[in-house]
PDB file of N, CA, C and O in Angstrom, chain B, residues numbered from 101:
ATOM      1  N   UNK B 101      99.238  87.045  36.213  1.00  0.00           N
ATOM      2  CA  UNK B 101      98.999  86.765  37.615  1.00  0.00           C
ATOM      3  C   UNK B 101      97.558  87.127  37.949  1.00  0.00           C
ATOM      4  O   UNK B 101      97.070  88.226  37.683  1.00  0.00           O
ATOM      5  N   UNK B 102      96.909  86.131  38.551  1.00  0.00           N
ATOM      6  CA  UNK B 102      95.453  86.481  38.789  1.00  0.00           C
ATOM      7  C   UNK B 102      95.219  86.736  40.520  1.00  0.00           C
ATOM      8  O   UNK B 102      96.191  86.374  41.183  1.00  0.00           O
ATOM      9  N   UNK B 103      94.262  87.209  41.176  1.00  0.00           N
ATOM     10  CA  UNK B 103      94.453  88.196  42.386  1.00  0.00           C
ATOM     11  C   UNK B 103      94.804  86.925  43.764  1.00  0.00           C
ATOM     12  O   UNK B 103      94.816  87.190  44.966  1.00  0.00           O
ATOM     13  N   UNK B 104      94.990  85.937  43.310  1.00  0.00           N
ATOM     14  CA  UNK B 104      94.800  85.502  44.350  1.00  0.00           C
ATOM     15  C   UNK B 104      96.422  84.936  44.609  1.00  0.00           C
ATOM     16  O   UNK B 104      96.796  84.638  45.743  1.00  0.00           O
ATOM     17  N   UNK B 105      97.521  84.809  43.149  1.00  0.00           N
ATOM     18  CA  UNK B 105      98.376  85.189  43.242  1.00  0.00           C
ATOM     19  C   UNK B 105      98.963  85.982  43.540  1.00  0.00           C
ATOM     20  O   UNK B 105     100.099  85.596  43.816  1.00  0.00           O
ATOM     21  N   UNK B 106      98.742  87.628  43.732  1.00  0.00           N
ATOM     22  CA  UNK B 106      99.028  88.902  43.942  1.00  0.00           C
ATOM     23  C   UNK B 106      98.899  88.738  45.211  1.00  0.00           C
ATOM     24  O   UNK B 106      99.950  88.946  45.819  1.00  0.00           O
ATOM     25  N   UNK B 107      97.792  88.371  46.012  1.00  0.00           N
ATOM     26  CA  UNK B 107      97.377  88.109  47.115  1.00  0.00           C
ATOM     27  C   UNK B 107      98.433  87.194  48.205  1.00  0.00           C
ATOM     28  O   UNK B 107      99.120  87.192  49.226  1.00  0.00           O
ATOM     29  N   UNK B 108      98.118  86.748  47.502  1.00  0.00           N
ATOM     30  CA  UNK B 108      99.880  85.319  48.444  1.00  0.00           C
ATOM     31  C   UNK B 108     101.321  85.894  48.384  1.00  0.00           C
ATOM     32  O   UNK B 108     102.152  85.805  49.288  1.00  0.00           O
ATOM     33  N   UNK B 109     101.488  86.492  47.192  1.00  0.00           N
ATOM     34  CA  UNK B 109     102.869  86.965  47.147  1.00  0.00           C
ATOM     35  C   UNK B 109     102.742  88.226  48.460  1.00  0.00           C
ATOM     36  O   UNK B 109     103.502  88.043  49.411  1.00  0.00           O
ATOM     37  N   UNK B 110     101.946  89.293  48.513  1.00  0.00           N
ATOM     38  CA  UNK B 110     101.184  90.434  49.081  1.00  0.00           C
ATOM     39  C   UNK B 110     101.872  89.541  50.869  1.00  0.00           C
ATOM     40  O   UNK B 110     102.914  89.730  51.498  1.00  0.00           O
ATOM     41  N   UNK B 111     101.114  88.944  51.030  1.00  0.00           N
ATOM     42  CA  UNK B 111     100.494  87.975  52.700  1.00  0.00           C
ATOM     43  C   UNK B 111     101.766  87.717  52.954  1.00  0.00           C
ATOM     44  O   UNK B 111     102.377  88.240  53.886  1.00  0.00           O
ATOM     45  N   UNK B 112     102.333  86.770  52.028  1.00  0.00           N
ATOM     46  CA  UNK B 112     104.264  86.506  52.231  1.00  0.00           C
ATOM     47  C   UNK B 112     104.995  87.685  52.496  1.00  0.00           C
ATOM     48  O   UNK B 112     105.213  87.772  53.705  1.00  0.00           O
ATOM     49  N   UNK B 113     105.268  88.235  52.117  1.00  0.00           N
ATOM     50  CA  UNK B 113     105.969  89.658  51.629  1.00  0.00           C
ATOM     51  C   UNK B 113     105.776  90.394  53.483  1.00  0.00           C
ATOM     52  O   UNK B 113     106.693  90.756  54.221  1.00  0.00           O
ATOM     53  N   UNK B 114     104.260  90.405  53.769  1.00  0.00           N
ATOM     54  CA  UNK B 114     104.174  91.548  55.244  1.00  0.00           C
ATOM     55  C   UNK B 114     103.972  90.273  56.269  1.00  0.00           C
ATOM     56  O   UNK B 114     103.637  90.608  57.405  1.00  0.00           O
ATOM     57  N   UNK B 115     104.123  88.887  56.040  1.00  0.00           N
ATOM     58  CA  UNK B 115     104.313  88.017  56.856  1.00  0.00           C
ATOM     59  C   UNK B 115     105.611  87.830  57.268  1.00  0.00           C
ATOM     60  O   UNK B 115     105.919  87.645  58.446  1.00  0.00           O
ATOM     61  N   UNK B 116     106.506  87.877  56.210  1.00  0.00           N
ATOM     62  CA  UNK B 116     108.123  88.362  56.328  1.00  0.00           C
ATOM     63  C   UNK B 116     108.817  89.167  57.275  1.00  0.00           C
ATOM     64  O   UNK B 116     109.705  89.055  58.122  1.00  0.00           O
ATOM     65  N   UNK B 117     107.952  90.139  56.726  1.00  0.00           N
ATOM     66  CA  UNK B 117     108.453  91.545  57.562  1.00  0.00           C
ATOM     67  C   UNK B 117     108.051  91.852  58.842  1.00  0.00           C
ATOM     68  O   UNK B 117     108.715  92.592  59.568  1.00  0.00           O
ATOM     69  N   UNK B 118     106.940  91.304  59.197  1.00  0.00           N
ATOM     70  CA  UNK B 118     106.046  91.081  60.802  1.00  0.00           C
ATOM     71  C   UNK B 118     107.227  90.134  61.399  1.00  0.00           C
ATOM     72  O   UNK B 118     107.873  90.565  62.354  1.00  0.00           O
ATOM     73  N   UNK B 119     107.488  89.008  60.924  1.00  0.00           N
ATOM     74  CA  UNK B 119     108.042  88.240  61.810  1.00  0.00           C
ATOM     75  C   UNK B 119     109.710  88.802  61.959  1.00  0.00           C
ATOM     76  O   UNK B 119     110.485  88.292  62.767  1.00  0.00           O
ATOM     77  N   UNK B 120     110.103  89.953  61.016  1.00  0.00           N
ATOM     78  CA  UNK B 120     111.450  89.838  61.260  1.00  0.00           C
ATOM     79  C   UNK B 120     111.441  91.330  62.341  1.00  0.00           C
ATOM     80  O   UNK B 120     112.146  91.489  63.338  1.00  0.00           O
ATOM     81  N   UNK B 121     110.692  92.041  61.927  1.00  0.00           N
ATOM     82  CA  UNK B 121     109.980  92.614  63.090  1.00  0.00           C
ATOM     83  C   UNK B 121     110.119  92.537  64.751  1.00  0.00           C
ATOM     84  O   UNK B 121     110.720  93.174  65.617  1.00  0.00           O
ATOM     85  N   UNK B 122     108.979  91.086  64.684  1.00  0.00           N
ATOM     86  CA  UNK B 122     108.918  90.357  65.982  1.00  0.00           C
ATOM     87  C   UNK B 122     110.274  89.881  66.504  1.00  0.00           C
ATOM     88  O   UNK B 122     110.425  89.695  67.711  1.00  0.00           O
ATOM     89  N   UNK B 123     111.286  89.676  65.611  1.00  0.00           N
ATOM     90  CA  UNK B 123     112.574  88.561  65.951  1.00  0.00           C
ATOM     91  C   UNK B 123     113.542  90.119  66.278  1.00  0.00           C
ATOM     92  O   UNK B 123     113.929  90.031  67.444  1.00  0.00           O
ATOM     93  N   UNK B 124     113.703  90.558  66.072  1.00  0.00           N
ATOM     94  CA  UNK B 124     114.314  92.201  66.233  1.00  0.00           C
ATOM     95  C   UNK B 124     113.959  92.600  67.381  1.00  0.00           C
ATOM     96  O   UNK B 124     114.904  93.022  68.047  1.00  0.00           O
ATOM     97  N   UNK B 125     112.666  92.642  68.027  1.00  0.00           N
ATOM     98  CA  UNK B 125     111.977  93.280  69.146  1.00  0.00           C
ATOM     99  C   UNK B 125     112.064  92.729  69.860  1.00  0.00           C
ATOM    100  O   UNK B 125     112.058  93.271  70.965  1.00  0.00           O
ATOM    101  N   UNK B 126     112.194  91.403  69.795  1.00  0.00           N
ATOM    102  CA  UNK B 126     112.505  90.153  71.053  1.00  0.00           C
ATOM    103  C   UNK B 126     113.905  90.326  71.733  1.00  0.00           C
ATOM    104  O   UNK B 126     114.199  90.378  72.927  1.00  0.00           O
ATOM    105  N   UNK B 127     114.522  90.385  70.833  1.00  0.00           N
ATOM    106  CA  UNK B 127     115.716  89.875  70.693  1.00  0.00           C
ATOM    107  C   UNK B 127     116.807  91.455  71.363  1.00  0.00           C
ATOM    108  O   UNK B 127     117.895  91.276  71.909  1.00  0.00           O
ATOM    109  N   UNK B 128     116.319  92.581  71.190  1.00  0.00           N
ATOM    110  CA  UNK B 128     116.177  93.842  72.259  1.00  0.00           C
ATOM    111  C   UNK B 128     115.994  93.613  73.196  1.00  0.00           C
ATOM    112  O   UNK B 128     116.944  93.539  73.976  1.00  0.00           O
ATOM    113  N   UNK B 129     114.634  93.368  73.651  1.00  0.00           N
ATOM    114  CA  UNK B 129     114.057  93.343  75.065  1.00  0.00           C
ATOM    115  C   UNK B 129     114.722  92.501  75.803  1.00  0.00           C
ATOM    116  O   UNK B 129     115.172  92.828  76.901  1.00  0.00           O
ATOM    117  N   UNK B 130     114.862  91.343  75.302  1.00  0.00           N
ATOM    118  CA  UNK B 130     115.773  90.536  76.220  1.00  0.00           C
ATOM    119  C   UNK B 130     117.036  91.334  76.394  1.00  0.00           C
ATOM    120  O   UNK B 130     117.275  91.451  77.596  1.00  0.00           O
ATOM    121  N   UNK B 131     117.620  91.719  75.900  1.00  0.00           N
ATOM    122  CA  UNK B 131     119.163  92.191  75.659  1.00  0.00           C
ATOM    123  C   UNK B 131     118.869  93.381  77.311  1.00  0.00           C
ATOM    124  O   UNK B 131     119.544  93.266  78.334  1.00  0.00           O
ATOM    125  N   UNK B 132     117.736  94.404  77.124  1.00  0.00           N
ATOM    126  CA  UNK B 132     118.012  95.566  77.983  1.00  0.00           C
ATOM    127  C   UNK B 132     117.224  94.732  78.843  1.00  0.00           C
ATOM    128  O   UNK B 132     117.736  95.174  79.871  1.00  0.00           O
ATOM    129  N   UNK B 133     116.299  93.787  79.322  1.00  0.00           N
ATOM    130  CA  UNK B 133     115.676  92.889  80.636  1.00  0.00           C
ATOM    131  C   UNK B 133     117.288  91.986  80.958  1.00  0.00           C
ATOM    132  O   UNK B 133     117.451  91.705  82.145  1.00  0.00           O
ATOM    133  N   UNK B 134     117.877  91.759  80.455  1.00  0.00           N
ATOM    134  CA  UNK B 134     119.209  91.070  81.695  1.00  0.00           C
ATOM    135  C   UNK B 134     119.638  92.405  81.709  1.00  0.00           C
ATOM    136  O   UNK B 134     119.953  92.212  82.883  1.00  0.00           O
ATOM    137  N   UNK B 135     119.966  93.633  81.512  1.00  0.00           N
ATOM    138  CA  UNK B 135     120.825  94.579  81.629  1.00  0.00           C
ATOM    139  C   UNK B 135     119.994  94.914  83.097  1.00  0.00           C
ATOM    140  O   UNK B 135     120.645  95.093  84.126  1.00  0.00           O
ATOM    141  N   UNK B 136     118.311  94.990  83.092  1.00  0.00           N
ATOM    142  CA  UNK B 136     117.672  95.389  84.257  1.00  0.00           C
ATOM    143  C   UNK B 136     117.957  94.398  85.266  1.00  0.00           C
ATOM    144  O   UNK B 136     118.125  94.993  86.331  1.00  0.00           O
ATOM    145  N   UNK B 137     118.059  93.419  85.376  1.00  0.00           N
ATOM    146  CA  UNK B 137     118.366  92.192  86.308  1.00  0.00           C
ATOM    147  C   UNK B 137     119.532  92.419  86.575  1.00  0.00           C
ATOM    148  O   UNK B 137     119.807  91.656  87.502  1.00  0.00           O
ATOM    149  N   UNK B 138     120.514  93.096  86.286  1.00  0.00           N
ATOM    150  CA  UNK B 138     121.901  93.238  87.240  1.00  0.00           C
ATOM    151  C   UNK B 138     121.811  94.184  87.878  1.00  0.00           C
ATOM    152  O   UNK B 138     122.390  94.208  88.964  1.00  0.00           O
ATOM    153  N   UNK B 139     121.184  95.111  87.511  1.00  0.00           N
ATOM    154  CA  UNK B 139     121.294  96.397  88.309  1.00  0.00           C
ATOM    155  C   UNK B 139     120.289  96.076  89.284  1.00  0.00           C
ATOM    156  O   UNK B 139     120.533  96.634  90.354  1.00  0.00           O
ATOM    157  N   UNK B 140     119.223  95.363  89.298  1.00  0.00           N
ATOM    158  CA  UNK B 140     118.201  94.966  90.721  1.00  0.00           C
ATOM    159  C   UNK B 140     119.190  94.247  91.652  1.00  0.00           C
ATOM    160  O   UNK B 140     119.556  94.588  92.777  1.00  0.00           O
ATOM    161  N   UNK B 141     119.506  93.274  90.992  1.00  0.00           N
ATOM    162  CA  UNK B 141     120.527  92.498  91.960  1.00  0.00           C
ATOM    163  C   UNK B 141     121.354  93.526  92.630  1.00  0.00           C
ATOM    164  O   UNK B 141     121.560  93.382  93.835  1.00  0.00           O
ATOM    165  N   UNK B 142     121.821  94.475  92.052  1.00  0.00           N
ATOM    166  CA  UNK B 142     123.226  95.212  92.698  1.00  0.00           C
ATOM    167  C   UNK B 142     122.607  95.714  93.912  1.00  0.00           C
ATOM    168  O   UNK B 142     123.079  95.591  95.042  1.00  0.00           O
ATOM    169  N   UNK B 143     120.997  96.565  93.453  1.00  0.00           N
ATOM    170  CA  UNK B 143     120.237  97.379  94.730  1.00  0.00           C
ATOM    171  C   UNK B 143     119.774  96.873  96.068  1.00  0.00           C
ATOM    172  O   UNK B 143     118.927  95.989  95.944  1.00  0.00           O
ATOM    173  N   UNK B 144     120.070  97.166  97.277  1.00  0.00           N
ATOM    174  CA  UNK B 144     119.804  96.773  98.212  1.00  0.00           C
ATOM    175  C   UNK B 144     118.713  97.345  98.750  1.00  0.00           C
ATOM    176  O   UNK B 144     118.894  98.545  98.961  1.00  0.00           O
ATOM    177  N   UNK B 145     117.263  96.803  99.164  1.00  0.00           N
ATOM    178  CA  UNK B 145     116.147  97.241  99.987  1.00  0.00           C
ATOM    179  C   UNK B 145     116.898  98.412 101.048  1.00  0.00           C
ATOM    180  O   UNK B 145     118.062  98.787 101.191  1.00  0.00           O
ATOM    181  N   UNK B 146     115.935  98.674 101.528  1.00  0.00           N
ATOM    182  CA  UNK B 146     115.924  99.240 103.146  1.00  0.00           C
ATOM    183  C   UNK B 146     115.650  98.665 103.906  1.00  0.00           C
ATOM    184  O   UNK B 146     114.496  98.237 103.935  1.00  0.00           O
ATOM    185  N   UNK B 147     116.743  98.294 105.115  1.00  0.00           N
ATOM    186  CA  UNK B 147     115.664  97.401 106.285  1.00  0.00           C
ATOM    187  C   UNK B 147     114.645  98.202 106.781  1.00  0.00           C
ATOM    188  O   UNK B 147     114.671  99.406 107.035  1.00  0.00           O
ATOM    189  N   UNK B 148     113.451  97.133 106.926  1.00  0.00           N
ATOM    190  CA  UNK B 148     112.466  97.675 107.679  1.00  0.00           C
ATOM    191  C   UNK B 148     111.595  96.746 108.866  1.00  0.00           C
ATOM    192  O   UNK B 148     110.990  95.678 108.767  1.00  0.00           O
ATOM    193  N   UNK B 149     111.819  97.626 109.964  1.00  0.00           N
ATOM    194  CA  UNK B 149     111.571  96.691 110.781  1.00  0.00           C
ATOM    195  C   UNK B 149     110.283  96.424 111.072  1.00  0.00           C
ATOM    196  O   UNK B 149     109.379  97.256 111.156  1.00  0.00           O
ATOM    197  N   UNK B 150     110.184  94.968 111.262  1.00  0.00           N
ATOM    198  CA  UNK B 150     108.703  93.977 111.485  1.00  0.00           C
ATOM    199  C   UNK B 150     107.884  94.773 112.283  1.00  0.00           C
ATOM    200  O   UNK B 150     108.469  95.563 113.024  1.00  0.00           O
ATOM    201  N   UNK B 151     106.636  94.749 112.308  1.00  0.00           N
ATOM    202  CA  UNK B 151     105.999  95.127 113.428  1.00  0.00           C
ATOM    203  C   UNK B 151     105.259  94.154 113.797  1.00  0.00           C
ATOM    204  O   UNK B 151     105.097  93.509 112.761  1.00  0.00           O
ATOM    205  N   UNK B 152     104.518  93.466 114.908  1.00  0.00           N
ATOM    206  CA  UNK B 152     103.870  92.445 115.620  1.00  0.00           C
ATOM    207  C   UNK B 152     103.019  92.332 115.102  1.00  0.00           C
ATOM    208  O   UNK B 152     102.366  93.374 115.172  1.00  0.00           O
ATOM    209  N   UNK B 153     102.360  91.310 114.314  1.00  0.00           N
ATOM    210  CA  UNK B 153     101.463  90.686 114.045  1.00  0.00           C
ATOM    211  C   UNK B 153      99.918  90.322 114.754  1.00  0.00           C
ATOM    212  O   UNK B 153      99.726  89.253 115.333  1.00  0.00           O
ATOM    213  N   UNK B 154      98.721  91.521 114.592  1.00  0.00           N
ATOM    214  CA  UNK B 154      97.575  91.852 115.274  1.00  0.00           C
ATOM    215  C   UNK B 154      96.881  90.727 114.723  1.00  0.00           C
ATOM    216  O   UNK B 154      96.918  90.500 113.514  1.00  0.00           O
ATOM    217  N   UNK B 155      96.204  89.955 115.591  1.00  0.00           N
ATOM    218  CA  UNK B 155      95.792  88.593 115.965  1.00  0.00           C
ATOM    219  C   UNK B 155      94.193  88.491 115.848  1.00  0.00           C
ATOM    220  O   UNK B 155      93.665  87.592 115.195  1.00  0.00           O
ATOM    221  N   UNK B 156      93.487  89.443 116.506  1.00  0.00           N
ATOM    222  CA  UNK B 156      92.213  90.094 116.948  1.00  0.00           C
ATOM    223  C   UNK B 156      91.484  90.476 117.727  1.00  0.00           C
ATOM    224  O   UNK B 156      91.848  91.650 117.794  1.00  0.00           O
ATOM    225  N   UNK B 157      90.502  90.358 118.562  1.00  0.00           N
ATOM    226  CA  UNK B 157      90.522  90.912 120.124  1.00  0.00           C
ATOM    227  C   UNK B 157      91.041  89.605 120.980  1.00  0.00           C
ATOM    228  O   UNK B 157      91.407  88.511 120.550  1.00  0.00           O
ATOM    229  N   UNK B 158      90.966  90.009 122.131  1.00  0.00           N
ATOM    230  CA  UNK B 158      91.654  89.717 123.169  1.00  0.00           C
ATOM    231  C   UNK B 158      90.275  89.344 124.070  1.00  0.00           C
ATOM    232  O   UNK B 158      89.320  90.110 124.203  1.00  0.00           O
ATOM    233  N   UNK B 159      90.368  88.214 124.563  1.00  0.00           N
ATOM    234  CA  UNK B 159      89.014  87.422 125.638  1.00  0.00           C
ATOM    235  C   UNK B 159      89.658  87.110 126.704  1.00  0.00           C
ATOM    236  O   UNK B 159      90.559  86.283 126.845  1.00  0.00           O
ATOM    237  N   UNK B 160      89.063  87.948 127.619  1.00  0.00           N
ATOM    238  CA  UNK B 160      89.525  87.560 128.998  1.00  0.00           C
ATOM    239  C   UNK B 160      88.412  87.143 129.589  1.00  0.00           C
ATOM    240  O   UNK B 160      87.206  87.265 129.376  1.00  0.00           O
ATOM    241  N   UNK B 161      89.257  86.491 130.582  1.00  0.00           N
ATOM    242  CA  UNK B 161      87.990  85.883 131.633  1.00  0.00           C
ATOM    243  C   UNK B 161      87.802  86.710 132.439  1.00  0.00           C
ATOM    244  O   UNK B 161      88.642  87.424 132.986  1.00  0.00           O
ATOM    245  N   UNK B 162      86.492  86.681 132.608  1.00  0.00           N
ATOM    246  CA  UNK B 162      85.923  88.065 134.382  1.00  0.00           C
ATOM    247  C   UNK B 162      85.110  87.013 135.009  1.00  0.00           C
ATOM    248  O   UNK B 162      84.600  86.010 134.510  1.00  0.00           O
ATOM    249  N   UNK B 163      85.100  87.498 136.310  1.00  0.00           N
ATOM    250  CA  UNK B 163      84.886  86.794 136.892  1.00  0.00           C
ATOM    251  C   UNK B 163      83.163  86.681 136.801  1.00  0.00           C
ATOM    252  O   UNK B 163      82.372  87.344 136.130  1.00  0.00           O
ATOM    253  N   UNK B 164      82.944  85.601 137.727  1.00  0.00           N
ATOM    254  CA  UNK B 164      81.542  84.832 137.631  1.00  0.00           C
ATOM    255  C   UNK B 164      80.313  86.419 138.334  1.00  0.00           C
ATOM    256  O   UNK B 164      80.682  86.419 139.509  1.00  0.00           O
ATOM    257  N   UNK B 165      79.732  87.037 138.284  1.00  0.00           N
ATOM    258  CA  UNK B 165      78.865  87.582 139.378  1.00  0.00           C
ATOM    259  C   UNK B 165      78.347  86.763 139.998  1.00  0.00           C
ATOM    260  O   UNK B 165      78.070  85.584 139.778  1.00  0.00           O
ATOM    261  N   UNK B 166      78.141  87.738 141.206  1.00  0.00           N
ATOM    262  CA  UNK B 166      77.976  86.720 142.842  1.00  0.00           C
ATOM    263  C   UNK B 166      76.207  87.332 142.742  1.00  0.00           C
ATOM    264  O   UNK B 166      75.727  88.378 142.306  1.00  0.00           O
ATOM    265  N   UNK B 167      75.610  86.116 143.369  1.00  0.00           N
ATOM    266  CA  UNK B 167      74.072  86.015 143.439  1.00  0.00           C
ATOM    267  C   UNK B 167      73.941  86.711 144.924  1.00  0.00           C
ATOM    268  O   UNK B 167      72.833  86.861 145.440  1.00  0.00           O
TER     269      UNK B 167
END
């Protein structure tokens, strides 16, 4: 076997194992992310009540001054 054989078998071998890795870790996370999505659903906020919506100043009319 010359290195570039050693080399490919080597690359295969931790390309294998990365992806079964990746397929393991996925395949978790999803499992405990729907477990988190029921329990959000179950939780109910706090009402909180609106407060009025500040617009910016306020222009009034005054009157004309008298000459």
């Amino acid at each position: 076997m010359n290195s570039q054989t050693t080399a490919a078998a080597l690359a295969t071998i931790i390309g294998l194992a990365v992806a079964a890795y990746a397929f393991a870790y996925v395949s978790l996370a999803d499992t405990y992310k729907a477990e988190s999505q029921v329990l959000k659903i179950e939780t109910k906020a706090p009402v909180v009540q609106a407060t009025p919506i500040v617009k910016g100043p306020v222009v009034r009319e005054l009157p004309a001054p008298e000459k």
